[in-house]
Each structure stands twice: as structure tokens, then as C-alpha cells.
N, C-alpha and C positions, 0 to 999 in steps of 0.2 A: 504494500500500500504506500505511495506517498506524502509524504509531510506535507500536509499543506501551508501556504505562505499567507501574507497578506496580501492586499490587492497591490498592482503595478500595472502601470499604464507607460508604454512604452511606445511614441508617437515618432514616425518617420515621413518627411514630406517627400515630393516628388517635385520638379523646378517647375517653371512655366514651361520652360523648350521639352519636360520629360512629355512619352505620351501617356494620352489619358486613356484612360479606359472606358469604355463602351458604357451606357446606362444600362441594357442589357443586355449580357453578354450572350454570344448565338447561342442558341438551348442545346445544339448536340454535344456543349461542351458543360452540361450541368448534372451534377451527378450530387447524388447526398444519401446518410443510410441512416435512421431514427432507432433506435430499441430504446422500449420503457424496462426496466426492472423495478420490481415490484419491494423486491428487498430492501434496495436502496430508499425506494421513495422518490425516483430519481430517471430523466430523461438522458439517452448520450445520443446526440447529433455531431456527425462527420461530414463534412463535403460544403458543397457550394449550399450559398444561401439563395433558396429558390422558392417560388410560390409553393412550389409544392411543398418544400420542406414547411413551409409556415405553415401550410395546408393540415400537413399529419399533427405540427403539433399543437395546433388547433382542435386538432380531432381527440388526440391524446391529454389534452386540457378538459375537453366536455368529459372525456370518459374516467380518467384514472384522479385521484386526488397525489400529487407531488410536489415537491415545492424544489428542485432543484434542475440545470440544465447544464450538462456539461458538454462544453461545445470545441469540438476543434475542426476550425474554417477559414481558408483564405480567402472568405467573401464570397461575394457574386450582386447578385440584383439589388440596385441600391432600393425599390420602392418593397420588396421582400422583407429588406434587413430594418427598415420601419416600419413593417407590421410585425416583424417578430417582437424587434425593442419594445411596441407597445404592446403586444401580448405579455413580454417578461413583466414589464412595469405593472400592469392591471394585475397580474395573479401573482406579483410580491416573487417572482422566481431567484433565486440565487442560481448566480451564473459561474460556473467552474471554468477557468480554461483549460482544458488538458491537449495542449500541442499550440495551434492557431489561430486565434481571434485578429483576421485582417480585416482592412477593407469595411465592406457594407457590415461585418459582425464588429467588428472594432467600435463604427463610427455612431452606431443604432442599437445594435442588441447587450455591449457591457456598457454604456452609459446610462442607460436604463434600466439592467439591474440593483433592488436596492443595495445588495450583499455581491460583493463580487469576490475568486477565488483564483489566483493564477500560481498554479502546481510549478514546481521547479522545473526549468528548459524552456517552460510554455512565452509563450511571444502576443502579445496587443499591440496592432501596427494600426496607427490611420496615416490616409496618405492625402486629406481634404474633403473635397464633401461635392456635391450637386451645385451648390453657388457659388466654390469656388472652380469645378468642371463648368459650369456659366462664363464666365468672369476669364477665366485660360482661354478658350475659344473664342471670347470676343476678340481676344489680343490677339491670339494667333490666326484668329480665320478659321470661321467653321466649318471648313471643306477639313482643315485637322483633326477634327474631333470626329466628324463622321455621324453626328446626332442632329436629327432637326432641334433647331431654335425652342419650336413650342416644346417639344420633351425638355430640354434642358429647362424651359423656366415654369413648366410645372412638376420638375423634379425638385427646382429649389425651394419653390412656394410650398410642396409637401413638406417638405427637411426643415423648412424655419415654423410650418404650423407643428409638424412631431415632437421638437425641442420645446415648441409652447405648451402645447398638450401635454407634454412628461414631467414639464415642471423643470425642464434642463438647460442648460445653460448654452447659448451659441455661442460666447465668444471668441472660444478657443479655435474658431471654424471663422468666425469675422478675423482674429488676425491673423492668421494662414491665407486669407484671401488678400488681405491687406498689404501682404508678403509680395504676395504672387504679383500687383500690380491692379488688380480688380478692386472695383467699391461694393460693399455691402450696403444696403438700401435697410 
């Protein structure tokens, strides 16, 4: 069994010139596997953060009573990893990291748990957010980014009502955009 630690947040940016990644990224590249155990009390999620994975543990919410989610993910769908974050939030989840919390889990699903856990080796990366993916693309030319306009600003308009809905704090996402050369509205 591992020791467990306190929480650790360990934030990595990426430049203006880095590229960005996709809002959603192509689906034959999404994979994710859910088991509940019952003993534990306790959900483990591996893989890409995907509707569907929100989907099962959504399902796994209505059905099983657990209070904890231990998750190792290099991300995926940013509009996924804010429905998970506000699933964790609404059902008090503690969130385990055991391996990877990147990206969309980073940026949604551990800032919204109230109890967070990151096991020894384990990694919480963010790399910015939807308004600051807005704000990159203005500068560079959205032919860079490869996202329609309107996805990008009703990806950010979701991300800044999630942060208000959760009770959480954007600013750490305003000055990483701030960085990058983009304004926050």
C-alpha cells in the first residue's frame, strides 16, 4: 500500500509559440477504464477524460454510495473534465492521484475536489485553460489552433461560469493568460 502525502499541485505552462491542443481531441484517440470497488468505498479511473468516462461515473454516483476517486489521466476533453470537476464538487468526492492528473483532470477535476491526495511519483500538471487557448490563437492566428472561434469562446465562457459555480478561484488561469500576452475580460 502507499503512504499517502498531502496534496501538491505541480503547474507546468506551455509558451505562446508551444502548440495547443485541440478542445476535443479526435475520439479514436480516447480511451479510459472505470472499476468501482466496493471494499474500498472507492472509484479508480485510468485514461482520457471523456464524456463517457463522466458518463459511467455519473452512473456509478446514482448507483453505488463512495466518497472517493482515484484518478490517473493525462487529460483529454476540456468540456468532460468540467463536468467531472462539478460532479466531484457536488458529491464532496476526494480525489486520489495515483500516476497522472494532466491537462482537463488537472485544470477541473483536482481543483474541485474538497480533499485532494497525491500518492508518491504521482504528477498534477496544468498547462492553461480555454481562455487562455482563446487569447494564444488570437495572437497566433486561428488557422494555428485549428478550433473554430465560436468553440473557443464558448469553451471559455463555460470555464469562467465552472470556476463561479464551484466556488473557485480563476486567477491563477487570468495570470497565465496575462503571461501569455492575452487579456482576461
Amino acid at each position: 500500500m502507499k503512504k499517502l502525502l498531502p496534496a501538491l499541485l505541480v503547474a507546468t505552462f506551455c509558451s505562446a509559440a508551444s502548440p495547443v491542443l485541440p478542445t476535443t481531441p479526435p475520439a479514436a484517440n480516447l480511451t479510459s477504464i472505470i472499476h468501482y470497488d466496493p471494499a474500498k468505498k472507492e472509484i479508480d479511473a485510468e485514461g482520457d477524460v471523456t464524456d463517457s468516462m463522466f458518463n459511467e461515473l455519473k452512473r456509478l454516483t446514482d448507483l453505488y454510495q463512495f466518497d472517493t476517486l482515484r484518478i490517473n489521466s493525462i487529460g483529454g476533453v476540456t468540456r468532460a473534465g468540467m463536468d467531472i470537476g462539478a460532479l466531484i464538487k457536488a458529491k464532496g468526492l476526494t480525489l486520489i492521484v495515483d500516476g497522472d492528473c494532466m491537462s482537463a483532470c488537472a485544470n477541473f477535476m483536482f481543483p474541485a475536489a474538497p480533499k485532494k491526495i497525491v500518492l508518491p511519483g504521482a504528477v498534477v500538471a496544468s498547462h492553461g485553460s480555454a481562455t487562455t487557448r482563446m487569447s494564444v490563437c488570437r495572437l497566433e492566428d486561428s488557422k494555428f489552433c485549428g478550433i473554430p472561434e465560436e468553440t473557443l469562446r464558448e469553451d471559455s465562457a463555460r470555464e469562467k461560469a465552472f470556476y463561479s459555480q464551484t466556488g473557485m478561484s480563476f486567477s491563477l488561469l487570468e495570470t497565465y493568460d496575462k503571461f501569455v500576452g492575452g487579456l482576461v475580460s
